[in-house]
N, C-alpha and C positions, 0 to 999 in steps of 0.2 A: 387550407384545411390542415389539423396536426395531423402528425404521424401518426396511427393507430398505435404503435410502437416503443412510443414516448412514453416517458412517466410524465404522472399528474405535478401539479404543485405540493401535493398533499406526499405524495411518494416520492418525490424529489427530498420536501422536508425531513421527513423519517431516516433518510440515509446518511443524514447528518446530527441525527436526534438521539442523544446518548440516552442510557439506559434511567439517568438521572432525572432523566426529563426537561434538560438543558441543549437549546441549538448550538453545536462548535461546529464552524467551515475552515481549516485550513491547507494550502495549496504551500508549496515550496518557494521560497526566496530567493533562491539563490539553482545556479546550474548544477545537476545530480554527477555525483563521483561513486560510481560502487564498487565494493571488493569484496567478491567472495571467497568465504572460506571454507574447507571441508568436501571439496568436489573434485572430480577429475575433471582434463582438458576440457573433453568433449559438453561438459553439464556448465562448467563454466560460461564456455561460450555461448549456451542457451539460455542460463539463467539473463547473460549480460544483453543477451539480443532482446529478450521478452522487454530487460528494461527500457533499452532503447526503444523498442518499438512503440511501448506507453507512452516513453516521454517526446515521441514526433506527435504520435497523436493529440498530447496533450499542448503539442505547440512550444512544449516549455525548452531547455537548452540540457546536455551533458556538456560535461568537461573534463581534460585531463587529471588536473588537484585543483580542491578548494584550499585559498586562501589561508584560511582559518584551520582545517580539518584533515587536511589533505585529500581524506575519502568523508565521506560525510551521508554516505549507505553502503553498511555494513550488513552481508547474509550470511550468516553460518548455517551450513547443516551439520549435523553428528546425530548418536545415537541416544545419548542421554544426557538428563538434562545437568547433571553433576560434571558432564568434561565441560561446561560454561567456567566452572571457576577453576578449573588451571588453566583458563585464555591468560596472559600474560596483559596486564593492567584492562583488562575489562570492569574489573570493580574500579574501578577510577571513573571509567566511563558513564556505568549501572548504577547510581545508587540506587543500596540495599540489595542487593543482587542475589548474596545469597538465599536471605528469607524469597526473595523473587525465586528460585531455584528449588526450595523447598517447598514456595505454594504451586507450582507448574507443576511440578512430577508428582504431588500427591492427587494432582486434578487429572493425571494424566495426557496433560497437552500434550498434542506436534506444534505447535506454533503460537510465535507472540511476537510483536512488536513493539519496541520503546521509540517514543518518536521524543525530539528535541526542540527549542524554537527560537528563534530571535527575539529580539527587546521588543518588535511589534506582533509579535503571535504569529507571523510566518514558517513554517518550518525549514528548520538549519538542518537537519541529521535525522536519521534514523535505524535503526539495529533491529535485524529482522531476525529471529529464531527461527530453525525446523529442525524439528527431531523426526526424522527418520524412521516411524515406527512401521507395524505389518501395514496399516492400512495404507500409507504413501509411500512405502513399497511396492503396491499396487498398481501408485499412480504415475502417467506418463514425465517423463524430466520436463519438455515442456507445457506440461498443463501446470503441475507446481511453480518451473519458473514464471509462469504468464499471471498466474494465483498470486506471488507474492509482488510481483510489479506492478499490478491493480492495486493491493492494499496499501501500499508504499506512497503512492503519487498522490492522494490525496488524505487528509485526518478525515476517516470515517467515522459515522457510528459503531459505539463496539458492537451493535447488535443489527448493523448494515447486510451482514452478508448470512447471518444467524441459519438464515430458512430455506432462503436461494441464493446457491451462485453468482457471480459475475461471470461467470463463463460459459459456453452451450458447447455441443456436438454442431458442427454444418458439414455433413457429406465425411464424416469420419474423422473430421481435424476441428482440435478443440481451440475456439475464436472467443472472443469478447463479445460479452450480450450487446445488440446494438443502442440498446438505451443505458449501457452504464456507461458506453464507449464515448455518445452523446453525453453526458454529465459530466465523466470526464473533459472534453474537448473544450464545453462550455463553460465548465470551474475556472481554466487558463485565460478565460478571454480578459482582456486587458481594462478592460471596462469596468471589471465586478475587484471588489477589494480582496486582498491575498488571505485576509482572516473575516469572517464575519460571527458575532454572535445572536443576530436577531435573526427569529424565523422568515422575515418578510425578505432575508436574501435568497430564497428557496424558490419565492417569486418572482427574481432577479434572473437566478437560472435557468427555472422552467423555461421562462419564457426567449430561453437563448439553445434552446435544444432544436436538434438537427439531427437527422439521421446522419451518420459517418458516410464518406463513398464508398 
């Protein structure tokens, strides 16, 4: 019998169903290196724990330096979204970055991520913003860091997390819902391809979902 807890196939699909109305699945290629910027000691080391902890979950690997990137996920925090362009060669990194800067702060974002990929649609890199403003001022160092390590591990829907969270309350500490937890775990399995564009891979992982222990 499934897990009452589990998402459907239907709802599995949706979380990878862009606003376009095009399926994109992409998982990471390669081992995660992240450096954050913009924190003190103490927020660093959470931001860096939340990622490690997605990325056991997810079975996948960290590493000291990539190859190629050296770091190859990048989180900044700051306060707005104008200190982005005096980062020292991030427009190298960002194309169009500015205009990118000027559509964020007139939408009023805290947050956005650029993600990067390899020649087979795996994901190389990715650049995570937060801006800092009253409302995640609010919010715990570790629910944001947990928030942006979920988004990170996997190429979401941009309109995935739109309505609900990935993340709950249990007994006053803020956890991973246990069917995104399961989606994620089951994305990494070794079986299913690193990028998919048909919706019939959503079938693939449904049917590989598990509750987490």
């Amino acid at each position: 019998m499934s897990d009452p807890a589990m998402l459907t196939p239907e709802q599995v699909e949706a979380l990878f169903t862009r606003s376009g109305g095009e399926y994109l699945f992409a998982r990471w290629g390669r081992p995660i290196v992240p450096v954050i910027f913009g924190v003190d000691a103490p927020t660093l080391a959470t931001v860096k724990g939340a990622i490690e902890a997605v990325v056991v979950l997810a079975g996948h690997q960290m590493a000291e330096t990539d190859p190629e990137l050296g770091a190859n996920v990048m989180v900044f925090f700051f306060r707005d979204w104008q200190e982005l362009l005096e980062v020292p060669n991030l427009d190298q990194m960002i194309d169009g970055l500015q205009d990118l800067v000027v559509r964020l702060d007139d939408a009023g974002a805290n947050q956005y991520r650029v993600f990067r990929f390899d020649k087979d649609g795996a994901i190389r890199a990715c650049f995570a913003f937060v801006r800092m403003d009253a409302a995640l001022d609010e919010v715990p160092a570790e629910t944001i860091a947990l928030q942006q390590a979920v988004q990170l591990i996997l190429l979401w829907s941009d309109q995935a997390f739109a309505e609900t969270s990935p993340l709950a309350q249990a007994k006053g500490v803020t956890v991973l819902r246990p069917e995104i937890a399961a989606v994620i775990a089951a994305a990494y399995d070794r079986v299913l391809p690193a990028v998919a564009k048909d919706p019939s891979h959503a079938l693939r992982l449904a049917a590989r979902l598990t509750a987490p222990d």
